[in-house]
N, C-alpha and C positions, 0 to 999 in steps of 0.2 A: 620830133623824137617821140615814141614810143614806151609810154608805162613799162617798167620792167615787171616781170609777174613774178608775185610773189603768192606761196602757197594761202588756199583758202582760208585755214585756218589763223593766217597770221592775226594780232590784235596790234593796233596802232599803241604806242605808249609816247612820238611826239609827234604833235601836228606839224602845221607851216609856221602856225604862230610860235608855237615852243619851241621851234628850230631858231627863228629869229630874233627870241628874247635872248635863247641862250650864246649865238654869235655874238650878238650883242654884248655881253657880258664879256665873254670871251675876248674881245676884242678891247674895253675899257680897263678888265685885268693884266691883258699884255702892254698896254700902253702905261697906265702905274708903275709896274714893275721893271719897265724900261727909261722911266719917267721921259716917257712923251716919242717918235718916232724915230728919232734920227737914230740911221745906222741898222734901222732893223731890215730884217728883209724874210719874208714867208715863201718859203717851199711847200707843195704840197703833195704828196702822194697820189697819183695817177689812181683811178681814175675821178673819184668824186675828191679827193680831197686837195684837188687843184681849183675846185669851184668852190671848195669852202674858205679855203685858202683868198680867192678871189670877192668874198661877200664878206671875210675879216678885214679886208687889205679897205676895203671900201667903207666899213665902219668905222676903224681908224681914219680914214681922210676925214670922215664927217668929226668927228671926235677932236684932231688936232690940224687939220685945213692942210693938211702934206701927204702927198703919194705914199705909197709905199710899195716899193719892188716886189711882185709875185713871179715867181715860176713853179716849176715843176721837177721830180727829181723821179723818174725813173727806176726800178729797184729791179729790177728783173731777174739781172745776171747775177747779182746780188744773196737771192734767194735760199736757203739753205736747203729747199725741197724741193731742187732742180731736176734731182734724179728721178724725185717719184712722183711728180704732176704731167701732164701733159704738156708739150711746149709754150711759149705763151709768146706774141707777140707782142717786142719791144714798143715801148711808150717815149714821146719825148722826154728827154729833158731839158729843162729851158730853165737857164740861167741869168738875171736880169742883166744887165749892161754894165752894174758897177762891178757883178761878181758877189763873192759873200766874203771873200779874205775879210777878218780884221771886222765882221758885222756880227750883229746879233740874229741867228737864225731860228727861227720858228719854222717848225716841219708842223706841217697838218695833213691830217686824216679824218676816215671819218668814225671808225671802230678803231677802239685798242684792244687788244683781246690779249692773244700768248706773247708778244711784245716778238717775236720775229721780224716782223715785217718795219718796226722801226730800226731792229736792228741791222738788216739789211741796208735801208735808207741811211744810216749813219756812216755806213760800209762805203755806200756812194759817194756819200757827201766827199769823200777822202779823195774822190778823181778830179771832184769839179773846185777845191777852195780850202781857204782851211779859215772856219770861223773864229772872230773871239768867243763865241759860246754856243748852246746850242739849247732851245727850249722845244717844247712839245706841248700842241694844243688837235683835240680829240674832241667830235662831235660827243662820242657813247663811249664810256668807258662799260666793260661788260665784265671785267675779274679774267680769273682765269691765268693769269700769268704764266710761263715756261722759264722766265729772263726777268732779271732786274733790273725792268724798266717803269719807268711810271708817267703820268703826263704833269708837264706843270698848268694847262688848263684844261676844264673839262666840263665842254658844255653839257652831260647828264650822265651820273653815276645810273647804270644799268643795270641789278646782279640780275645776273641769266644761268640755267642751265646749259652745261656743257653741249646737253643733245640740243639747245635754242639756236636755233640762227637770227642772229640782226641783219633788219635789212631796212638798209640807207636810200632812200630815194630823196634826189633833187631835182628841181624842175629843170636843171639845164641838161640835165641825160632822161630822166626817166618821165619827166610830164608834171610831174607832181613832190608837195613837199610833204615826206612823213618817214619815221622810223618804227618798225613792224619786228615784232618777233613772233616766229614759228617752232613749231616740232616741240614744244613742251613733253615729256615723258612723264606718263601719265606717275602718278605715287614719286618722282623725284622731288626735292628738295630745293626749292628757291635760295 
């Protein structure tokens, strides 16, 4: 797999390490609050936030010595800016084997930004289960909200410029691990 390119200008703000302290975390905060695995189960948002989804699901096993059910949840059709994007090619969704009725779900991603796109993923969640709860854990929180949405974990508060773009690279799509923002405007306001 092939580095995704990101503009010149971008400046890295997390490495590979900072990616996997803050998993880390993320991952011992969701087992706490759940006190310990049973019953949980992690979705993650297509397309990196199925990998990150997949390297929480693995710190919990090290954490309390039990699996814990990953999939993927699709948002697509979901979308509320169907009409004015280009079409986009549907994503699996993949559902672990118990389901998630009656579980504790954890959706990950890897930006939160205007909270659409969780809001969509909630939307889905509704065709595939119906959870006892529903939590949110987020590599980059960046502001910016449209929706009142918030994550309950979050491995780094981000504030960015609206004109910034975050970009999420993980070794298992893009070659490498780091999170980068670009297009700073110039005299704007952090």
């Amino acid at each position: 797999m092939s580095a995704s390119r990101t503009p010149d200008d971008a400046r890295t703000v997390l490495d590979g390490a900072e990616i996997a302290r803050a998993l880390t975390r993320v991952a011992h905060e969701i087992v706490e609050r759940a006190k310990g695995a049973e019953g949980l189960v992690l979705l993650g948002i297509p397309t990196r936030g199925v990998f990150l989804a997949r390297r929480v699901a693995e710190r919990i096993r090290q954490i309390e010595g039990r699996e814990v059910p990953v999939g993927s949840l699709d948002i697509t059709l979901f979308r509320d800016d169907l009409r004015q994007a280009p079409a986009r090619a549907l994503l699996p969704t993949e559902i672990p084997a118990g389901g998630i009725d009656d579980k504790t779900v954890v959706l990950v991603d890897d930006v939160l930004y205007s909270g659409r796109t969780i809001r969509a993923a909630l939307d889905a969640m509704n065709d595939v289960g119906r959870p006892r709860s529903v939590q949110l854990a987020v590599l980059v929180d960046r502001g910016h909200r449209d929706l009142p949405i918030r994550a309950d974990y979050v491995g780094k508060n981000i504030p960015t410029a609206k004109s910034e773009k975050v970009h999420v690279l993980l070794a298992e799509h893009d070659g490498e691990d780091a999170v980068r923002i670009s297009g700073h405007a110039a005299g704007e306001d952090l």
